[in-house]
VOPADREN-349488 format. One record per residue: residue number from 1; residue in three letters; x negated, y, z negated of N, C-alpha, C in turn. Coordinates in pm, 1 decimal. Layout:
<atoms>
ATOM  pos  code    n_east   n_north      n_up   ca_east  ca_north     ca_up    c_east   c_north      c_up
ATOM  NUM   ALA         X         Y         Z         X         Y         Z         X         Y         Z
...
</atoms>
This chain:
<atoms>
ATOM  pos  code    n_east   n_north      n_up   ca_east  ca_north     ca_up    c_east   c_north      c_up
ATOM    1   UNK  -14757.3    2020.1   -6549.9  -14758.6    1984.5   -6690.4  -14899.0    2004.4   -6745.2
ATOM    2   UNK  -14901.9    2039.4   -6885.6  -15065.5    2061.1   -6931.4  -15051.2    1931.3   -7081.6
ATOM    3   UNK  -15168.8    1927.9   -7100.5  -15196.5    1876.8   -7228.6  -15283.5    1932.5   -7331.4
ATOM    4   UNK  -15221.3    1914.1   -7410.1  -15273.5    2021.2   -7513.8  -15344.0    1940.4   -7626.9
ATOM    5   UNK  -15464.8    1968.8   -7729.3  -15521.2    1887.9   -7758.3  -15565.6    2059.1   -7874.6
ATOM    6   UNK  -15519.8    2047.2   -7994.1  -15578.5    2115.0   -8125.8  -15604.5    2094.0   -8216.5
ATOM    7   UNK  -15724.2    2138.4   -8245.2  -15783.2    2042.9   -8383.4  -15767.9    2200.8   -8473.0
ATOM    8   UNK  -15704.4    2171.6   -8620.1  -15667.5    2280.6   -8714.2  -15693.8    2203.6   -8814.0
ATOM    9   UNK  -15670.8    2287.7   -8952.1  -15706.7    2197.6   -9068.3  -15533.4    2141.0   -9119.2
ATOM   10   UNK  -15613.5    2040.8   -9211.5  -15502.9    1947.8   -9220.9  -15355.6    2037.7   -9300.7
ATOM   11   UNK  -15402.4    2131.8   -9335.3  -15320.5    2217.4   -9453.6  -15223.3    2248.6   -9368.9
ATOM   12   UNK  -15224.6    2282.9   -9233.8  -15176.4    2398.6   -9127.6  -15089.0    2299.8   -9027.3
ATOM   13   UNK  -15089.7    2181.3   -9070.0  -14995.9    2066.7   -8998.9  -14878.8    2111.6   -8987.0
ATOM   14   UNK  -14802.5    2159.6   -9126.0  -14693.5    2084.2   -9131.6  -14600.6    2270.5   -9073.6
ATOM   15   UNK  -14702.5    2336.8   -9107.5  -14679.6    2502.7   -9052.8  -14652.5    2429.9   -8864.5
ATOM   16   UNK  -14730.0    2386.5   -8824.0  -14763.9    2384.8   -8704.3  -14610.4    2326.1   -8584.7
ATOM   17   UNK  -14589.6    2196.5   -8683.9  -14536.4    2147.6   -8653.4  -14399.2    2194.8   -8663.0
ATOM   18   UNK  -14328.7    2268.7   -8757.2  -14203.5    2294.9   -8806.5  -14200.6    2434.2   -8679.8
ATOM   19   UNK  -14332.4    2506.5   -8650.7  -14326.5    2647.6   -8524.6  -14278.2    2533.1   -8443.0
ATOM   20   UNK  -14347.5    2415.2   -8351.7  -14333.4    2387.7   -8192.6  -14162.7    2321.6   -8242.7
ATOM   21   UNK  -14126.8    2268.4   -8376.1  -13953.1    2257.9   -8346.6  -13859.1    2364.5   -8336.5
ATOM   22   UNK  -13958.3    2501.2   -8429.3  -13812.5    2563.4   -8346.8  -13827.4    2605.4   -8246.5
ATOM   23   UNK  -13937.5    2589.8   -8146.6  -13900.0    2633.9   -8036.4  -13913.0    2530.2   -7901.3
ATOM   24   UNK  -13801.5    2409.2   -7932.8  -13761.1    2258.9   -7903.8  -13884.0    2247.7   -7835.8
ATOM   25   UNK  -13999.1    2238.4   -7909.5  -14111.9    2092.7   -7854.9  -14113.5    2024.9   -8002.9
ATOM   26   UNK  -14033.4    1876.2   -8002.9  -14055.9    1843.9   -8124.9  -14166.8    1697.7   -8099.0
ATOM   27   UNK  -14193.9    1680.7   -8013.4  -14257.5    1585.4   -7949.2  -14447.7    1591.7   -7956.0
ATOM   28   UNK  -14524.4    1516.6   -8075.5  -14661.5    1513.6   -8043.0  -14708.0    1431.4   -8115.4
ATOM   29   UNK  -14848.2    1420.6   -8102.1  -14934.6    1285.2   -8200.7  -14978.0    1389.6   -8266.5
ATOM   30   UNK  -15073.0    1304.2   -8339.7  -15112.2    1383.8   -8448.2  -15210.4    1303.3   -8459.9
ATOM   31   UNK  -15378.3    1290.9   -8488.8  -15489.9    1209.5   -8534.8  -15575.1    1277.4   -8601.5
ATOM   32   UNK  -15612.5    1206.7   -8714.3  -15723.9    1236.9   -8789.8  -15870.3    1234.6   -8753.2
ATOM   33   UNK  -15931.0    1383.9   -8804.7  -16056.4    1391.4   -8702.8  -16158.3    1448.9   -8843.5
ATOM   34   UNK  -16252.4    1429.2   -8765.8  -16363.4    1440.7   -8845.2  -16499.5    1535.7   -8745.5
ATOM   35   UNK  -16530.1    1669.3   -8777.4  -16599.7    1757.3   -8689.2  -16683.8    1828.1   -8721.1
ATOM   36   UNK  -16802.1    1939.2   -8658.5  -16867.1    2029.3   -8686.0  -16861.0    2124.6   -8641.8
ATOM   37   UNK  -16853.8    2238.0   -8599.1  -16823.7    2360.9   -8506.0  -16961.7    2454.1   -8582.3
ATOM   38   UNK  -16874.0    2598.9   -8558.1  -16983.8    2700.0   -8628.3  -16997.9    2688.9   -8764.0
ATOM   39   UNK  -16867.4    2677.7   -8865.0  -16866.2    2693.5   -9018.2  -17058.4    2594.6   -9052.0
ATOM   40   UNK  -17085.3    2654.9   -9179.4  -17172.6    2553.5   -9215.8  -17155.2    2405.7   -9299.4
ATOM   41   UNK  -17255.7    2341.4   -9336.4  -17182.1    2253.0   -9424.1  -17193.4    2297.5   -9560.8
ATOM   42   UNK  -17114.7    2179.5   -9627.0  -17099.1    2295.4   -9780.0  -17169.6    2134.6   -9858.0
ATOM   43   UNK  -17152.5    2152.7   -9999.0  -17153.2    2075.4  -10085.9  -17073.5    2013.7  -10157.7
ATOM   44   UNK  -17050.9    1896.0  -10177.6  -16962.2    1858.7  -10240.4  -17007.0    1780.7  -10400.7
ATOM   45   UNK  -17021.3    1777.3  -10506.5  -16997.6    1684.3  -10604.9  -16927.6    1565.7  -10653.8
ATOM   46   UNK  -16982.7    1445.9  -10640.7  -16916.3    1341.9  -10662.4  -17000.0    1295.1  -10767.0
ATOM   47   UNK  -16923.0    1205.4  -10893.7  -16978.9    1110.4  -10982.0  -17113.7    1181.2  -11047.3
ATOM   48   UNK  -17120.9    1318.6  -11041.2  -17269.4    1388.0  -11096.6  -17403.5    1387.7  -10944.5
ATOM   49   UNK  -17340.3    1362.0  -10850.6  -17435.5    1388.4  -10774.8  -17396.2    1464.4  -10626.2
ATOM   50   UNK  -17490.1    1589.4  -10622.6  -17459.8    1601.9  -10487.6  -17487.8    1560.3  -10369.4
ATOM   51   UNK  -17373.5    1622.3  -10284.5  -17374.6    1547.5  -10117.2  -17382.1    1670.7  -10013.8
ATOM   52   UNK  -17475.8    1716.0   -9929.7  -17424.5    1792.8   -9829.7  -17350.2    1716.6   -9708.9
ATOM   53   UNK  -17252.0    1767.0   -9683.3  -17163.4    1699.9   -9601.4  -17158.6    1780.4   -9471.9
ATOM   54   UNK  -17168.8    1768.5   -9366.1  -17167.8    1838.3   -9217.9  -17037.9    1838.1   -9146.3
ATOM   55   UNK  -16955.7    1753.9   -9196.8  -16899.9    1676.1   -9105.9  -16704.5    1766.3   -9214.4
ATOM   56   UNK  -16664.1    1784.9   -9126.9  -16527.7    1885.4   -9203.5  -16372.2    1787.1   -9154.1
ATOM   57   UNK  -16289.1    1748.6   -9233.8  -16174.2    1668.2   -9189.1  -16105.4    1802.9   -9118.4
ATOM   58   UNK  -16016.0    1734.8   -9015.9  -15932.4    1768.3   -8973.5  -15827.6    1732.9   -8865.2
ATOM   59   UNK  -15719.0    1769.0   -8820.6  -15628.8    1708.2   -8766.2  -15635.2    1743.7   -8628.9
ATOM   60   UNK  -15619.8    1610.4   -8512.8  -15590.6    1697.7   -8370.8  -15446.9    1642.5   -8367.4
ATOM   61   UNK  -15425.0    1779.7   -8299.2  -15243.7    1746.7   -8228.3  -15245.1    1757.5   -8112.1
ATOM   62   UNK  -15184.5    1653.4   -8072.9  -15141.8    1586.7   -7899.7  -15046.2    1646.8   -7857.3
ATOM   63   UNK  -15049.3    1735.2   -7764.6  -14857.8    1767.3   -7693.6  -14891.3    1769.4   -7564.0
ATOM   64   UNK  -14767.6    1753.1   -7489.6  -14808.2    1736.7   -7319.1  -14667.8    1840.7   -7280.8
ATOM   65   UNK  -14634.5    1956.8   -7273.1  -14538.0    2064.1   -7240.4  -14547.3    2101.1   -7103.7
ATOM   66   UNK  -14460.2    2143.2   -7016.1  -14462.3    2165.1   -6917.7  -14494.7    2316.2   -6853.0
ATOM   67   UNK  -14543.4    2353.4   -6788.9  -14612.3    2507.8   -6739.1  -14546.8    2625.8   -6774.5
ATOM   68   UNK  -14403.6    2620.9   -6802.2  -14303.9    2724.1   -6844.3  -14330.1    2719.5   -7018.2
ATOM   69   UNK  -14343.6    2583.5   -7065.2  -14365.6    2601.2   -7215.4  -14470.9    2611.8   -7246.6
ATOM   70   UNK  -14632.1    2606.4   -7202.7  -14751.3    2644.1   -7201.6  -14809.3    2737.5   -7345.7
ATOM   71   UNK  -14768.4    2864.8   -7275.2  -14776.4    2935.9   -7348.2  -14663.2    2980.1   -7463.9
ATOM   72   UNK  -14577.7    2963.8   -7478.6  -14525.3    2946.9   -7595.1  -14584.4    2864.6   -7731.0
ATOM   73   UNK  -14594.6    2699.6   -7646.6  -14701.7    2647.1   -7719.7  -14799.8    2657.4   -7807.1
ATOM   74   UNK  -14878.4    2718.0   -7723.7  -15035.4    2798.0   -7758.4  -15012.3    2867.2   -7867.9
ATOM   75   UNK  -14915.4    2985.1   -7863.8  -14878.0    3085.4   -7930.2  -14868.3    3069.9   -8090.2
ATOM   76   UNK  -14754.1    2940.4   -8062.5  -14725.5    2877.0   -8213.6  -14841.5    2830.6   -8289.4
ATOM   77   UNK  -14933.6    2736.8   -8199.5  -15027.8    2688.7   -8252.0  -15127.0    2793.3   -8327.5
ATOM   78   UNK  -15150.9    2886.2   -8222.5  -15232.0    3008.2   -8282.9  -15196.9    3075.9   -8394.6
ATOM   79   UNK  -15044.8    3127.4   -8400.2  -14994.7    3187.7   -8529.3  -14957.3    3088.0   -8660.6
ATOM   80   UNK  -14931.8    2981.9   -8657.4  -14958.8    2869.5   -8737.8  -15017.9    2801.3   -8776.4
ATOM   81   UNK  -15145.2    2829.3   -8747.4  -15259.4    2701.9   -8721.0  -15352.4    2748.0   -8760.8
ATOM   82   UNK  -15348.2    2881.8   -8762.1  -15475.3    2997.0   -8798.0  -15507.6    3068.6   -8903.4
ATOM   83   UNK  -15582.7    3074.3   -8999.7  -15604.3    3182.5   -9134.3  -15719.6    3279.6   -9059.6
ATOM   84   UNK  -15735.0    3325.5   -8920.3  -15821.7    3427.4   -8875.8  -15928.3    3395.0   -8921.7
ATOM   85   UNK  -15994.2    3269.6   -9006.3  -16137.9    3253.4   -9027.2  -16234.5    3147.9   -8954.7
ATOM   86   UNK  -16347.7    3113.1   -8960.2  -16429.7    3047.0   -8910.2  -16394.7    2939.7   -8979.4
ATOM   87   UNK  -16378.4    2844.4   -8854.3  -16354.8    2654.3   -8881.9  -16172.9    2648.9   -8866.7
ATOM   88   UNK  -16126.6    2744.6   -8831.7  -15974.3    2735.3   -8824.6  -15953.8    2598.2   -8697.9
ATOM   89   UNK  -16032.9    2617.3   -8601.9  -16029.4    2495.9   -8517.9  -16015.0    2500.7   -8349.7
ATOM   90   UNK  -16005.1    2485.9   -8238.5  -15953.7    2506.3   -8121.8  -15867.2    2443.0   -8072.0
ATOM   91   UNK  -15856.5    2474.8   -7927.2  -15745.8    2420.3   -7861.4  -15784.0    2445.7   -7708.4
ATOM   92   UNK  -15738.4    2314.9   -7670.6  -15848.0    2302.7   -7512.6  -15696.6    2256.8   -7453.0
ATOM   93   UNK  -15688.1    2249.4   -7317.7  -15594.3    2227.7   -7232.6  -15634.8    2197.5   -7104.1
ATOM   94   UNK  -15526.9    2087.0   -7049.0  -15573.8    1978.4   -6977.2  -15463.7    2008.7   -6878.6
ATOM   95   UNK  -15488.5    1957.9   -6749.2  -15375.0    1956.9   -6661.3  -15343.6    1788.6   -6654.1
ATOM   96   UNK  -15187.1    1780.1   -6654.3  -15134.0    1669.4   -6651.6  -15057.8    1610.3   -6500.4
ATOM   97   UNK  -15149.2    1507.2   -6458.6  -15029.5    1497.9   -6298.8  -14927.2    1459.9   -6292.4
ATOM   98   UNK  -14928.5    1366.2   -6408.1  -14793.9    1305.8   -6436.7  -14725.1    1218.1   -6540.1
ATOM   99   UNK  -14607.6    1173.3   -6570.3  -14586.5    1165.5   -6707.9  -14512.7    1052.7   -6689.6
ATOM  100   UNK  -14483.5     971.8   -6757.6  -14348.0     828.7   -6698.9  -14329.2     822.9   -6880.4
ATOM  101   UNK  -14207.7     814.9   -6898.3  -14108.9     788.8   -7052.8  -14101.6     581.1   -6980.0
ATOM  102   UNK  -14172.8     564.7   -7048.4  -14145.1     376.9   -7007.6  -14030.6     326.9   -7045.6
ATOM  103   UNK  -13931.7     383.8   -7120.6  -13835.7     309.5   -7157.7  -13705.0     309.3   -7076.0
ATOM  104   UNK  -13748.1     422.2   -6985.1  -13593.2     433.7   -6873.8  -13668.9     472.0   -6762.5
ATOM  105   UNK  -13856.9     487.7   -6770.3  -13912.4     507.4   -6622.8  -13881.6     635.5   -6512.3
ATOM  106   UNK  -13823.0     733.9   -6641.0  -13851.7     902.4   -6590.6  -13962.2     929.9   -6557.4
ATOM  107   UNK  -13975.5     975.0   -6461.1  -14103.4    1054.4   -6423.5  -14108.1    1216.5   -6428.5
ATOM  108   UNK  -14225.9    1276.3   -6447.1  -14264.7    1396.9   -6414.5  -14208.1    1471.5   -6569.0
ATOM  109   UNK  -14159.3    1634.6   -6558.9  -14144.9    1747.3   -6645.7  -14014.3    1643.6   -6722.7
ATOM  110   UNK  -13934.3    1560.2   -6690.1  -13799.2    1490.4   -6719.8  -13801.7    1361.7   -6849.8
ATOM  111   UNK  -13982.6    1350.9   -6754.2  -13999.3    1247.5   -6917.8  -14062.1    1332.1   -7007.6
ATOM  112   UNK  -14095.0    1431.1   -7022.9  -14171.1    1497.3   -7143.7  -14042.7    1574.9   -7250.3
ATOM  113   UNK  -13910.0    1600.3   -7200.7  -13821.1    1648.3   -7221.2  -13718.9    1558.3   -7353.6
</atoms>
């Protein structure tokens, strides 16, 4: 099992999310993040005064898919998640040893399902 962990902008959620259902992963978190990467910072205007701001919102999404759905995964995320420009966001991946659904105490690829 892997875990998957992508931070995209918030716009590209709901793209993101509607790819991993149709291709049955409907299962993930979702948290609000706040980051810097390469993009620079920009300016913003508030109340007549400016702010340089460093710091760019955006969303990470949680999924934990099993080695056969991996790359499918990825895929969606990439073609959904992405406008091909700088600050679109990454995606890091984790190996998972194991998984337990607490409510009936499945273990392994059976609780992620």
């Amino acid at each position: 099992m892997k875990k998957i962990e992508a931070i995209i902008r918030p716009s590209k959620l709901r793209n993101v999310q509607e790819g991993l259902r149709s291709i049955d992963i409907p299962c993930l978190t979702v948290i609000s993040a706040s980051g810097s990467g390469l993009q620079k910072s920009y300016t913003k205007i508030y109340r007549g005064t400016k702010d340089s701001l460093a710091l760019q919102n955006r969303i990470m999404i949680i999924c934990v898919v099993s080695d056969k759905n991996l790359e499918r995964c990825v895929d969606i995320i990439l073609d959904c998640g992405s406008n091909g420009e700088v600050g679109d966001g990454k995606i890091f991946i984790y190996n998972v040893e194991d998984a337990i659904r607490m409510s009936t105490r499945v273990r392994g690829d059976n609780a992620i399902h």
